[in-house]
C-alpha positions in Angstrom: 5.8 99.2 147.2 7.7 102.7 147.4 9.1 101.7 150.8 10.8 99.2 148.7 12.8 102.0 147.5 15.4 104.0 149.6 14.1 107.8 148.9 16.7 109.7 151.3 19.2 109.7 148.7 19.9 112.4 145.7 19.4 110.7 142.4 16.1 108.5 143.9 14.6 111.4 146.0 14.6 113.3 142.0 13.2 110.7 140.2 10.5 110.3 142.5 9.9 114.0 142.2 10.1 114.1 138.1 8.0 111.2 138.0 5.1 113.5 139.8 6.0 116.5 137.6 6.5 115.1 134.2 4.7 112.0 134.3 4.0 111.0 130.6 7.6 112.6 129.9 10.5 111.0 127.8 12.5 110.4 130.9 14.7 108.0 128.5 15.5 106.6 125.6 17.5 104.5 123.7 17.2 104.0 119.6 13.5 103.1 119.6 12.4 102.0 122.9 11.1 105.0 125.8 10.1 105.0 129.1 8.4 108.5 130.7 9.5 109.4 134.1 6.3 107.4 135.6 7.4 104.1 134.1 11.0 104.8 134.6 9.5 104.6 138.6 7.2 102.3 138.5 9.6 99.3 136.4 12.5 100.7 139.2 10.2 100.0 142.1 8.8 96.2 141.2 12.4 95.3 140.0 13.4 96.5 143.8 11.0 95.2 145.7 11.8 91.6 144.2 15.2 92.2 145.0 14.7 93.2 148.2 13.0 89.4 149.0 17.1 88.0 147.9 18.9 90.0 150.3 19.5 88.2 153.8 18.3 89.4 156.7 22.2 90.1 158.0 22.6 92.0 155.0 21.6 95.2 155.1 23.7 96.5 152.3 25.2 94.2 149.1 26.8 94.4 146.0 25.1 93.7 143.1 26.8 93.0 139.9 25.4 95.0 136.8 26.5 93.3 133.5 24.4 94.7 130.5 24.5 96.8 127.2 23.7 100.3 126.6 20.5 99.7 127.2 17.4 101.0 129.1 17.1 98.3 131.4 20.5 99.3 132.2 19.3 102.3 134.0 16.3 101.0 135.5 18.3 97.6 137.1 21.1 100.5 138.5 18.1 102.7 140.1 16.7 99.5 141.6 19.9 98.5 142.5 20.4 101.6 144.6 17.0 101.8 146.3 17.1 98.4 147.6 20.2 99.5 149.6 22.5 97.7 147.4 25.1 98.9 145.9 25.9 98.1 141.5 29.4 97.2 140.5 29.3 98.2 136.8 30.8 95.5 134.7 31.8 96.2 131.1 30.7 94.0 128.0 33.9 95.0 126.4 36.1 93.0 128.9 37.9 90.0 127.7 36.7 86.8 129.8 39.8 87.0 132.0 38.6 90.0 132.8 35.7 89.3 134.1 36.9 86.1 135.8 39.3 88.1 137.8 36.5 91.0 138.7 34.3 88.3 139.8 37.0 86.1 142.1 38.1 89.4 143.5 34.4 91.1 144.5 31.9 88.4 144.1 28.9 90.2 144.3 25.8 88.3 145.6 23.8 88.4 142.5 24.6 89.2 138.8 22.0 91.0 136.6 22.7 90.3 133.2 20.9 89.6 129.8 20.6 86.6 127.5 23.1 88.3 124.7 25.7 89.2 127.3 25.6 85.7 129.0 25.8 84.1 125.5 29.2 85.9 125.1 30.6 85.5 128.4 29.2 81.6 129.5 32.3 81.1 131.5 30.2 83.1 134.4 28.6 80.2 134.8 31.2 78.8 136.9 30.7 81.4 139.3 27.0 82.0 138.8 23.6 79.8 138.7 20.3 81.4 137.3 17.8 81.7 139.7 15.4 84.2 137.7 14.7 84.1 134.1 11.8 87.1 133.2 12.1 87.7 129.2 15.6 88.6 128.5 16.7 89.5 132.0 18.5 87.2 134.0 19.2 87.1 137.5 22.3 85.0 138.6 23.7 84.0 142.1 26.7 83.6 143.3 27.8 79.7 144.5 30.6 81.3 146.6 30.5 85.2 147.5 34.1 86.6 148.8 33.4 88.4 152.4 36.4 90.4 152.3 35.0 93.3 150.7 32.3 94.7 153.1 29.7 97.3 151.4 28.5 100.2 153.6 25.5 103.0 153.6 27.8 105.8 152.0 28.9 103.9 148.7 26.5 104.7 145.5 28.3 102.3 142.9 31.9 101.0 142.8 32.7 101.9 139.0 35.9 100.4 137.1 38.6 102.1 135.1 38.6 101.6 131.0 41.3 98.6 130.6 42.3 96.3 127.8 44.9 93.7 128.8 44.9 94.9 132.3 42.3 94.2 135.4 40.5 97.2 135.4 40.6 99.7 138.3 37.5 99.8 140.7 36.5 103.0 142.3 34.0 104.1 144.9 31.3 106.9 143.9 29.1 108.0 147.1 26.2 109.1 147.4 27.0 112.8 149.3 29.9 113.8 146.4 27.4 113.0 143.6 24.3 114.6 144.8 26.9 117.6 145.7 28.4 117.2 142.4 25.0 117.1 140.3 23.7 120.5 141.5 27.0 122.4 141.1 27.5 120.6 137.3 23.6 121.2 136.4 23.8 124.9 137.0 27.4 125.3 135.2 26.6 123.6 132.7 22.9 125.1 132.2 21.1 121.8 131.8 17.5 121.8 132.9 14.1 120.3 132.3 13.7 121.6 128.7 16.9 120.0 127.7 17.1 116.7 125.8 21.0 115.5 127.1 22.3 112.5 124.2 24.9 110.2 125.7 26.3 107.9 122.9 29.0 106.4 125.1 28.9 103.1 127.3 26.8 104.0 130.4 29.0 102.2 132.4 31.8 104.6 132.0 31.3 107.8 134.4 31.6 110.4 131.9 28.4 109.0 130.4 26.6 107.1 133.7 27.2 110.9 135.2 25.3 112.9 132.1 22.4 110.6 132.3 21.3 111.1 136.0 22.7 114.9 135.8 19.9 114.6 133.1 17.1 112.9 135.2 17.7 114.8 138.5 16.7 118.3 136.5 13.7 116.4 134.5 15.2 116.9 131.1 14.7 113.7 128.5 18.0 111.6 128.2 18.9 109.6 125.1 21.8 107.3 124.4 22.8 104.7 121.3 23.8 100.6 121.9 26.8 101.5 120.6 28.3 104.8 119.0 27.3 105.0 115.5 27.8 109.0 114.1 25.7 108.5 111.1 22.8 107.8 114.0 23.8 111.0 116.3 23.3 113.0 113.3 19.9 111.9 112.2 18.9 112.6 116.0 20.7 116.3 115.3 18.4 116.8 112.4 15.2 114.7 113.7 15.1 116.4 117.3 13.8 120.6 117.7 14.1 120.9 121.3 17.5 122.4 122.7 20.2 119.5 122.7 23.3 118.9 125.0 25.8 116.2 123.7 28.2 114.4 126.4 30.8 112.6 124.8 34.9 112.0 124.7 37.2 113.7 122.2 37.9 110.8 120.5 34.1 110.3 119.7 34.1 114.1 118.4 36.6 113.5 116.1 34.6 110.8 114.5 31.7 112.6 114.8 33.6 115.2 113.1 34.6 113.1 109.7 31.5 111.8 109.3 30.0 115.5 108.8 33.2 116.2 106.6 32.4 113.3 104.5 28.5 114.3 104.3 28.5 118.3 104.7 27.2 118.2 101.3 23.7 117.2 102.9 23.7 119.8 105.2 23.3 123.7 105.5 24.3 126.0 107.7 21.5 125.6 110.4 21.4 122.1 110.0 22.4 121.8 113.7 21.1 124.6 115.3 19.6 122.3 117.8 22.7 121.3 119.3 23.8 124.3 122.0 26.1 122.5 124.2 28.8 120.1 123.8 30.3 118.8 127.0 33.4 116.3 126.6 36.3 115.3 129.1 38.8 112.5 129.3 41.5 114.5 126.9 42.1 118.2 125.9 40.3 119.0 122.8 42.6 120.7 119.6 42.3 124.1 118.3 41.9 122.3 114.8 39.0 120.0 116.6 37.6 123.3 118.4 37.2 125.1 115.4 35.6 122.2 113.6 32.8 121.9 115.7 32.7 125.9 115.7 31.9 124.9 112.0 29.3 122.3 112.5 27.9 123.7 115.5 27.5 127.6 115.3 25.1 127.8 118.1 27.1 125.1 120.8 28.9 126.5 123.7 31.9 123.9 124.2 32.4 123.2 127.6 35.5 120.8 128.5 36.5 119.6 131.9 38.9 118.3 133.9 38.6 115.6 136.7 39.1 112.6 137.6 37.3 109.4 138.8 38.9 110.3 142.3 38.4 114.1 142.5 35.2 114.9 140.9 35.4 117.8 138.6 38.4 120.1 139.4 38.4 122.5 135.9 36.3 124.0 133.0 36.9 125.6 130.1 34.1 127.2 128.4 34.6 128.4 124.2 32.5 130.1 122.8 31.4 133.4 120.7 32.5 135.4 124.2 35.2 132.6 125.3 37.7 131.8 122.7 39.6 128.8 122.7 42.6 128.4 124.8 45.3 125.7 125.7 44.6 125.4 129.6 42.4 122.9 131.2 40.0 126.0 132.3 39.8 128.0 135.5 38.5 126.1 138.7 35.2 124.8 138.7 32.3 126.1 141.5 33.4 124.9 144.7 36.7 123.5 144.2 40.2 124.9 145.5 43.6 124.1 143.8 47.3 124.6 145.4 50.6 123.4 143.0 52.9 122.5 145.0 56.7 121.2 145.4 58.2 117.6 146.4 58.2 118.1 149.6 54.2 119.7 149.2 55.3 123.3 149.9 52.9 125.5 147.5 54.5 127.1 144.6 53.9 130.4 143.0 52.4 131.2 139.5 54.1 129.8 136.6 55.9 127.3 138.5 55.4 123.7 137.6 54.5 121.0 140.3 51.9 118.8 141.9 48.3 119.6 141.8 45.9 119.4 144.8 42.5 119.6 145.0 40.3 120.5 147.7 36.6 119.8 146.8 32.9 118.3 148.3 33.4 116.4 145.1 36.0 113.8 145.9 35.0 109.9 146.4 36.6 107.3 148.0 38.9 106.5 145.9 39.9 103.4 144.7 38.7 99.9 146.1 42.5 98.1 146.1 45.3 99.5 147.9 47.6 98.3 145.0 45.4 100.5 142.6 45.8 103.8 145.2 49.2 104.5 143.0 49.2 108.4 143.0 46.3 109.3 144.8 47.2 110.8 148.6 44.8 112.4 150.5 46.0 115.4 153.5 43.2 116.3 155.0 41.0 117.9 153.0 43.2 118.2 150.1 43.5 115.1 147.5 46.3 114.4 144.0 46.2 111.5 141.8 49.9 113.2 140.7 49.0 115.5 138.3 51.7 118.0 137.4 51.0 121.6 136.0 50.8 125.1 136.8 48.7 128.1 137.3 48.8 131.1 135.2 48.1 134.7 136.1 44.6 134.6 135.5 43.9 131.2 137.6 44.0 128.6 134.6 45.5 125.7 135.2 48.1 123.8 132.7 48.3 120.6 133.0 52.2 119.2 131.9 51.8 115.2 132.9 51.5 112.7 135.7 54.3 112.8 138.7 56.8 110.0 137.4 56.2 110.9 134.1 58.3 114.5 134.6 62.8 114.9 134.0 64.7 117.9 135.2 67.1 118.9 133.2 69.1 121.6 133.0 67.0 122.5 136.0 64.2 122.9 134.1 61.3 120.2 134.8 60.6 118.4 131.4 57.9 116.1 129.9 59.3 113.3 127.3 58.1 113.7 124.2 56.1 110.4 123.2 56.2 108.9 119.6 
C-alpha cells in the first residue's frame, strides 16, 4: 500500500518518518477529534491508494479539487492528494457560489473531495459534479466535463488561491522544491521542533495557516487548529495545554484575541500564559500598541513577524522580544534570501532611498496560474517583485512604503496617499 504514496517529496518523506518515531503521537488535532502520526499515515495511505484506481492511465499527474472545513480530514485528503501524484486546488467554504462557479469553469479539476455540510451549502456544484463515492461524510465528486487547458506537471505541490470577496480569487502555484527549502530554513528560525505543540486557528486553506501546519508535522511537533476562530476557545487551550506553545495567526486575529483577554483579564494572573513562547503572524505590520499588548498577555512569547508573499516566499523577519525591542520595519532579511531597491528603470539604489523591491530567494513559486492575475510580479533571472516599494536602512531593515502604482512624486519627493 505505501507505493501508493509518492515518498520522494519533502512533506510525505517527513510524515513517513514521524510516523516511525512518534507513533502514538498527537500528530493533529482539531477541537476534540486526534489522530497520532501513525493514523495520520495510515488514513493518508488507503485514501491514496483508492484514489490512485480514478486516475487514467494517460494521467500521470491531476488536479484534485479540495473543498472542506477546518477540519482534520482536511489534512489527511491534501496528504493523499499529494502522494497519489495529484496535485489539490484549495477551494474556500467562504466563497460566494459565483465564486466557485467561476473557479470550477476555469480549472475543472477531475474530482472534487468535499463533505456533506459543504455540498449542502454550495448544491449548485452539482451541475458540474456527479457523486461517484459516498463513505460517511466524505464525498467524492467527478467532473461531467474537465477543462484541458490547464496541464498539471511533477513540480507543482498545490495551486492555492488569494483571499477575495466580490472578486475571483487569485490562484497560485506552491512547488514542491521551494517548500521543502522553505520549511527547513523557517523551522530553524523560528525554533519550532518536536516538543512544540504549533495552534493554527485560521482557515487551512489560506497559506499562512496550510504552511504552519506541515512546518509543524515535518519537525514531529503536535499541530492543533479550531473550525472556525473562536478566542474564548484559544484561551482555554492557553490555560488547558503545559507543553511549550507556538501560535500562527494574522494581526487581525491578535487583535481579537487581544479584547477578549481585556474583557476577561480579571480571570487570569500573571503566568496564566506562560505556555505560550512564540507568536508568529504575517499578512500586515503589527502596532506598537498591539506589540505591547501581547508583551502584556504573553511575558514569555518571542513575537516574530514576517514578510512575504504568496509569490516570494518569506523575504523579512522581525523578531521582539526582551533582547529585540519593537521597531517599525518589516525586519532584516530572512536566512537565504537577497534584497536590491531599485529605480524605474531597475538601477539599484542606495540606503534610504525609496524604490522597488527585489528579491532573490530558493523560496520563490511559480507564481500565479493566469497571466491576467501576473499584475506586478516580474521575474529577471533570479531576482523576482510583486511591486513592493520601500527602502533599506543602515542596518539592513527594510521599510516597506506601498505597492508600485500606489506611490506620487511630488515636490520630488516619492509619496504614499494617505487612505481614509
Amino acid at each position: 500500500m505505501q507505493n501508493s504514496l509518492r515518498t520522494d517529496i519533502g512533506i510525505l518523506d517527513g510524515l513517513i518518518k514521524n510516523a516511525a518515531a512518534y507513533s502514538d503521537k498527537t500528530a493533529i488535532m482539531c477541537e476534540k477529534k486526534h489522530l497520532s502520526y501513525k493514523s495520520l499515515l495510515n488514513n493518508s495511505l488507503s485514501l491514496a491508494k483508492q484514489l490512485n484506481f480514478l486516475r487514467s492511465e494517460k494521467e500521470e499527474y491531476w488536479g484534485i479539487g479540495l473543498f472542506l472545513e477546518n477540519d482534520i480530514q482536511l489534512i489527511v485528503n491534501f496528504i493523499s492528494i499529494v502522494g497519489s501524484k495529484a496535485v489539490p486546488l484549495l477551494f474556500d467554504p467562504s466563497w460566494s457560489q459565483e465564486q466557485l462557479e467561476n473557479i470550477v469553469e476555469i480549472y475543472s479539476p477531475k474530482l472534487l473531495l468535499t463533505s456533506e455540510k459543504v455540498l449542502a451549502q454550495f448544491k449548485g456544484i452539482l451541475a458540474h459534479y456527479c457523486i461517484i463515492n459516498h463513505i460517511g461524510n466524505r464525498l467524492i465528486l467527478q467532473c461531467k466535463k474537465t477543462n484541458e487547458t490547464f496541464k498539471f506537471k511533477e513540480n507543482m505541490l498545490f495551486v492555492g488561491f488569494t483571499s477575495g470577496t466580490t472578486t475571483l480569487p487569485k490562484a497560485y502555484l506552491q512547488t514542491h522544491h521551494a517548500w521543502k527549502k522553505s520549511m527547513a530554513a523557517s523551522a530553524s528560525f523560528f525554533g519550532i521542533d518536536n516538543q512544540m505543540t504549533v495552534i493554527v486557528p485560521g482557515p487551512l486553506v489560506h497559506g499562512l495557516s496550510l504552511y504552519a501546519t506541515f512546518e509543524g508535522l515535518t519537525v514531529g511537533a503536535s499541530v492543533i487548529f479550531l473550525k472556525k476562530f473562536d478566542p474564548s476557545k484559544l484561551i482555554n487551550l492557553f490555560t488547558e495545554l503545559t507543553a511549550p506553545l507556538s501560535l500562527v495567526v494574522v494581526p487581525t486575529m491578535l487583535n481579537k484575541l487581544i479584547g477578549e483577554l481585556e474583557c476577561e483579564t480579571k480571570q487570569f494572573n500573571a503566568k496564566s500564559f506562560n505556555s505560550v513562547k512564540k507568536i508568529i503572524t504575517a499578512g500586515s505590520k503589527l502596532s506598537k500598541i498591539t506589540s505591547e499588548k501581547i508583551e502584556t498577555f504573553f511575558p514569555k512569547a518571542a513575537i516574530y513577524e514576517y514578510y512575504g508573499a504568496s509569490e516570494l516566499g518569506f523575504i523579512t523577519a522581525n523578531i521582539t522580544s526582551v533582547t529585540h525591542p519593537f521597531n517599525h520595519s518589516v525586519g532584516q532579511v530572512f536566512p537565504g534570501v537577497k534584497i536590491k531597491i531599485t529605480d524605474r528603470a531597475d538601477k539599484p539604489l542606495p540606503v534610504g532611498e525609496i524604490g522597488t523591491v527585489w528579491v532573490q530567494s530558493p523560496y520563490i513559486s511559480q507564481g500565479y496560474v493566469m497571466e491576467a492575475d501576473k499584475l506586478g510580479f516580474r521575474q529577471k533571472g533570479d531576482w523576482a517583485t510583486v511591486g513592493d516599494q520601500g527602502y533599506l536602512d543602515l542596518n539592513h531593515y527594510l521599510f516597506l512604503i506601498g505597492r508600485d502604482g500606489d506611490l506620487i512624486i511630488t515636490g520630488g519627493v516619492k509619496c504614499l496617499p494617505r487612505r481614509n
